[in-house]
Each structure stands twice: as C-alpha cells, then as structure tokens.
N, C-alpha and C positions, 0 to 999 in steps of 0.2 A: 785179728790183729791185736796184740796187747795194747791194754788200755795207758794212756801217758798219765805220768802223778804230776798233778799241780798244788805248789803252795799258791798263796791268798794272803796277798799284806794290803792292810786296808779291809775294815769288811764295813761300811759302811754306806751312804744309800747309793752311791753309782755300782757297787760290790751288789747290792741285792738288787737294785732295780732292773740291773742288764748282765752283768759279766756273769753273775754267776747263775743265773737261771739260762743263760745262751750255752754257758759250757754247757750243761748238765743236758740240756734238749741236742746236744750234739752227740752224745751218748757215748763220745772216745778220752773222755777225759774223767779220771776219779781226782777228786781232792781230797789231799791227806792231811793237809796242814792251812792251819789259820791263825793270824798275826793282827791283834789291835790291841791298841796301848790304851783304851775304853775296855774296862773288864769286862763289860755282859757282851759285847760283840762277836769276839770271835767263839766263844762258846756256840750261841744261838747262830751262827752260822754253819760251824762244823753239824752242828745237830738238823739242820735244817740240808745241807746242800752233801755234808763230807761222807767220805767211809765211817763203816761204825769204827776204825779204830783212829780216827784221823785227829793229830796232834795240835794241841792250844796254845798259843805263845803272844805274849805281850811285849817280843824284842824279836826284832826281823831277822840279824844274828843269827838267834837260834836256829830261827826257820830254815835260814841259811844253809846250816851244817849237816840236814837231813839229804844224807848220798842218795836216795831214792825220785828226789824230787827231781823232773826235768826242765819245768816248765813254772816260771812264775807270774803273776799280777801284781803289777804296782798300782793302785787302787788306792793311794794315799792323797792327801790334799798337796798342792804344786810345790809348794815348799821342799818336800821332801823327796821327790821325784826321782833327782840325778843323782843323789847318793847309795840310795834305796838300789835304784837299776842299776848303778855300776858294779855294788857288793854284790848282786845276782849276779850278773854276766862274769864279774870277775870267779865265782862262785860254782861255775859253770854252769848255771841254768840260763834257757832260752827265759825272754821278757818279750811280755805285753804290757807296756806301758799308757796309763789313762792322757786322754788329754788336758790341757798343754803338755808339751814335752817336758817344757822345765822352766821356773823362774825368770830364768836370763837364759842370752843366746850362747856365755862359755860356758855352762852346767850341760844346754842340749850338746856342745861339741865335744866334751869331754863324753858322753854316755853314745857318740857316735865313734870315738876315736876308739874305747873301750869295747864296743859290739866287736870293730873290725882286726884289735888285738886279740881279742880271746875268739874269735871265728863264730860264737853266738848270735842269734838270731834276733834283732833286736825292731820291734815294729812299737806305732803309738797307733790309739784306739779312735782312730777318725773314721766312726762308722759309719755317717752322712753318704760316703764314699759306696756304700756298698744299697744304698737307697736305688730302686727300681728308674727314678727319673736321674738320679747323678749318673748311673752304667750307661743309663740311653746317650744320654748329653757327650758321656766322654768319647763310646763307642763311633758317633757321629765325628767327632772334632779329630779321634784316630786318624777316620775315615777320609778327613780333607774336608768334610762340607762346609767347615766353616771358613777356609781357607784361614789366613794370619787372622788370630786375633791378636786385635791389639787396642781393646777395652773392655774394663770388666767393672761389674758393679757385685759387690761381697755384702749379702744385705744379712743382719742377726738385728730384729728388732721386737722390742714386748712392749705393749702400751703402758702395762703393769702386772710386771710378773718378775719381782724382786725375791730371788731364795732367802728365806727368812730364818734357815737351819745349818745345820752345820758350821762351818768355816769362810763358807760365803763372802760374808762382809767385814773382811778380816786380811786387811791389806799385808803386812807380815806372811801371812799363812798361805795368798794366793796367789800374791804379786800384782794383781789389781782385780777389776770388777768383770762387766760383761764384756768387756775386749776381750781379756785374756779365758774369759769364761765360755759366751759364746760365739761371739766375735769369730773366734780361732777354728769356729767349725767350716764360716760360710769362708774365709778366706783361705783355708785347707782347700776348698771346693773350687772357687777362680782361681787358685795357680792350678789345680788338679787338671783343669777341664785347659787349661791356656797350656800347660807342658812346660812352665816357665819359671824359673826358683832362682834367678840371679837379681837381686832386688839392687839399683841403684842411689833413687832415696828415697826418703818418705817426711811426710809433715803433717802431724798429729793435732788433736784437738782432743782436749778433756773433761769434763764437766760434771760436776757436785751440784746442780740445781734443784733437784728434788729428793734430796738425801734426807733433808731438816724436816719433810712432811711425811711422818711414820703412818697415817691412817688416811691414805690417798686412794680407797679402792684396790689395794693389791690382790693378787690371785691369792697369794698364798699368807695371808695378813698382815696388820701392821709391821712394822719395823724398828727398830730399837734405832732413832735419828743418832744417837752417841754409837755406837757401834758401827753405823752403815761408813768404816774410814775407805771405800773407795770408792771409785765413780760410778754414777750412776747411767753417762751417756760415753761415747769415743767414737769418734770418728779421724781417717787416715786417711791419706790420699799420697800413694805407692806408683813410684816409677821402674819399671826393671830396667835392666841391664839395655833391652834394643827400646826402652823408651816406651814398650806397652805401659798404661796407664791402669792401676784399679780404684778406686773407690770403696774404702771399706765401712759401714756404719753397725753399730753395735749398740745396742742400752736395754736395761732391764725396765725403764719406765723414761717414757717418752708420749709425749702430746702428740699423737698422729693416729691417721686412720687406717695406713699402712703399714700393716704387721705381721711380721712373720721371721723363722729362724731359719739358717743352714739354709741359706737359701743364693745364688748368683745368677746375674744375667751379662751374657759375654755376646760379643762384640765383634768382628773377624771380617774381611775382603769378598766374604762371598754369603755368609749368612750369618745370625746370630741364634740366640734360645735365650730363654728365662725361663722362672721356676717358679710363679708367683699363683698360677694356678694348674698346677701338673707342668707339663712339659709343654712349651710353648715355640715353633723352630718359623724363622721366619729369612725370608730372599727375594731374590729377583729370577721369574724364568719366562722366557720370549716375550723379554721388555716389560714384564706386570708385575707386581709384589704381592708374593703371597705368605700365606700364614697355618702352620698344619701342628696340630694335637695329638700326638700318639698316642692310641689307646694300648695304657702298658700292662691293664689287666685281662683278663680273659670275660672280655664284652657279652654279657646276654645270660652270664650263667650265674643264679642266684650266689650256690652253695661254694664258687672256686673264684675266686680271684686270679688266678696265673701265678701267683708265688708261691716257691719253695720252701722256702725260708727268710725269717726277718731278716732285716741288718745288722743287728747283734749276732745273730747264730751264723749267717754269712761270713762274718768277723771274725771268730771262732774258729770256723772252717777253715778260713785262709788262713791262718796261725797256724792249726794243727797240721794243715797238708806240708806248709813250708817245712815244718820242723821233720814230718815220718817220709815227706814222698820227693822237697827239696824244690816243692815251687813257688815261683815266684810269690814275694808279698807285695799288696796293694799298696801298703801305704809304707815304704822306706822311711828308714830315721833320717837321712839328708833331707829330705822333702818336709819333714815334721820340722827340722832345725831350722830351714827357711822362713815358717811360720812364726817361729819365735823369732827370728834377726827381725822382721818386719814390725810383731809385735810389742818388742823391746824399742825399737825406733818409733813407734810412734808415742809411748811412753814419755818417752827422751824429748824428742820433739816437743809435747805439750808442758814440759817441765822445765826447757831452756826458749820456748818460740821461735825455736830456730828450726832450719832443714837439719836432718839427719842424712848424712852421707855414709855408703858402704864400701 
C-alpha cells in the first residue's frame, strides 16, 4: 500500500513525546514536512522523524500549499487550534487534532462545521480512549451491563505535578490550567463510557491557591508564582440533557492522597466500574454484591503482556484506516465539541457564580 504524507505543525513535546514516534512505529505513514515558529524545532524533528527530503517551515501556510500532503497534525498549543485545523481541512488535508479541541466552544463548532463542508476527516487526539481498561469499560457499557448510567465521577488529579515548560501556565496561550489540560481527558472518558453529549448545565469551581508557592515539591520543579496565571485546581458538577449527573475534578497540585489521571467511575441500573486500580466492575447477582477485576493482560507470561500496540499507535491506526480503508473514527469532532461546551461552562460558571445553562 502507498505510504500517506503527513505534515507536522507544532513539533514540540506532545509532537516528540507521542504523535510522532506512534506515526513512525505504525510504519504507513512518511512525514514530509514540519512547521514551528521556534527555529531549532522543526529542523531537529524533520532530521530525527521525516524523509531525507522532508520540508521546514516556520508558517503553517506554507505547509499548507504542499499538494502532496494528505494528512495533517495540529500539535500546537490551544490557542491556535481552530484556525490551524480549519486552513488544513479547508486545504484539503485529513486533521488530527491535539487535545483540547479548542479554546471556546464556537472555534470547536466552526472546525466541526468546516470538517463536514469540505467532506475531511476531522478526529481530536483523546488517546485515553484507546487505553486496554477504557475499550474494556466501554465494550462492557455497549454491552448493557451497566444498564442506564446515570452517574459519573471524571477524576484528573496530581498532588504535585505542575508542567513547568512550555506554554502551560499561560492563560492566553491555553485557555486555562488542568481542566482544560487534563481535566479534558477524564471527562472525554465519562461521556465516552455513558454515550451521552447533550450537556444541560454545569456549575464550576475555580481556584488559584497554591499558584503563589513555586518550591512546594513539584514533580517537575519549582515554578515561576508570576507566570503560573491559571488555576491551579477546577472542579464542575454537569447535568445532561435526561439529568445524568457527572462530577468532574481536575488540578495539577492538590492536598490529597488520591491521585491519579484519565481516570472515571460510572454509575448505571445494573452495575458500575471505576479505574482507580485497573478495572474494577461491580453489581448485584442472586441477591449478593459482587466485585470482578479483569485480568486485561496476558496473566503468567513474563516476556508478553497481551498488547499490541500502545495507545498512541492504536491512535494512529484508527486515523490511518479511517482515512485509506473509510472506518469508522473513535473519537468524532461532535463528541470532542461536547467536551469543550462543558469545559467552557464551567469556566463561565466559576467566573459569574452562577449555573451555566445550554
């Protein structure tokens, strides 16, 4: 099969950490072109990842105009997102776009209105989704076992683990802190797993309290207190459309002994899960409550775990097949714009104290 050409705007560390070592282990994809408006980046990425003849550009534009390209990464910080992805799709290249979808929730409607005018392929990079215990969870909830849910708990929490690099704490450039950061992955995962994207309202909560103490034990080191302009915690509490209820809590440093990312525990008429230590599924059967652990790897054998492929290259995958073989994508840009209506309300909410209505 001919290889697909992909440009690369943004090469920066979600560019090197994941997208582009997952294309390159998927073996069907060459990059020809790389886009950062930091001079030494897209050099040392073209040299590291692209073809030897693969083109450097410091204006997405450019990139734009190369008729070869089928297939693009927007891989830029959130700010930039929906303008980036629409000039591709208008452009005629298929998009995989990083998460968040977008700033606000009319920039993600605009690059969903734009996917379905130019008939492009337009998916956001919620890999979480493609994790060995999220497929179990959903495959299960397909299945009926959970029958209605209609409670969820959307957990992204760090005791202290503040990103100290890039654009991170850089409200302009992000649109906020660990809501819009990681927030976005666990509550990507409780609408995923519930089947549920008509958001009724939401009522937010915000907080800057440990912004001002830069050398608090962070993972990744102190932090510059003048720069960290966006929250440090966020927590929402979401009602859809039939009144299912979520819970969503997010923060990069929080006082708690409970921690952990990309993570949900849902709620339903017949059973529930959580994901706080693997897969956790739990019900009622002839009148008793029980509680069962799927072993999701391949149990007893040192050298094989049971996986394929990570979540990144799984990712990959499903991009590539949608675009050569025409099937379905996991993760749809409606379901990503949902993410943002919610995320944007609760914003809103902790900025007026009021409920956010949709």
């Amino acid at each position: 099969m001919k290889k697909l050409k992909a440009g690369i705007i943004g090469c920066g560390g979600i560019a090197n950490q994941k997208h582009m070592p997952a294309i390159q282990q998927t073996g069907l994809v060459d990059m020809v072109a790389f886009c950062d408006d930091k001079g030494s980046r897209a050099p040392k990425a073209a040299a590291e990842y692209g073809t030897p003849d693969a083109k450097i550009f410091t204006d997405y534009r450019e990139l734009l105009k190369l008729p070869e390209i089928d297939m693009v990464y927007v891989l830029t910080p959130n700010k930039s997102h929906s303008f980036i992805t629409i000039a591709a799709l208008e452009a005629g290249k298929h998009v995989m776009c990083e998460k968040p979808m977008a700033k606000t929730s009319q920039e993600a409607r605009d690059m969903c209105a734009t996917a379905k005018k130019t008939g492009k392929i337009l998916t956001i990079a919620y890999q979480n989704r493609y994790r060995a215990e999220s497929r179990y969870i959903k495959k299960a909830a397909e299945r009926g076992d959970f029958g209605d849910i209609y409670f969820a708990k959307a957990h992204s929490l760090r005791r202290r683990a503040v990103p100290t690099w890039g654009v991170f704490l850089d409200e302009e450039e992000q649109g906020g802190g660990p809501l819009i950061d990681i927030g976005t992955h666990a509550l990507d995962l409780a609408l995923w797993f519930m089947g549920k994207y008509k958001p009724k309202s939401v009522m937010g909560s915000v907080f800057h309290k440990l912004n001002g103490n830069g050398d608090c034990g962070n993972a990744f080191g102190p932090w510059n207190p003048a720069e960290f302009t966006v929250e440090d915690s966020a927590f929402g509490f979401i009602t859809m459309e039939d009144n299912s209820t979520i819970i969503l809590e997010s923060s990069w440093a929080l006082n708690t002994l409970q921690f952990g990312e990309a993570k949900a525990t849902i709620c339903g008429t017949k059973g529930g899960a959580d994901m706080w230590d693997g897969v956790k599924i739990n019900g009622d059967d002839f009148g008793k409550l029980y509680e069962k652990s799927p072993a999701l790897g391949a149990a007893g054998v040192d050298f094989f775990d049971g996986g394929t492929a990570t979540p990144a290259v799984l990712e990959q995958q499903c991009f590539i097949d949608a675009i050569t073989k025409g099937t379905p994508l996991t993760v749809l840009p409606e379901e990503a714009l949902a993410v943002t209506e919610i995320l944007e309300g609760i914003y809103e909410s902790a900025r007026t104290g009021k409920l956010v209505t949709f």
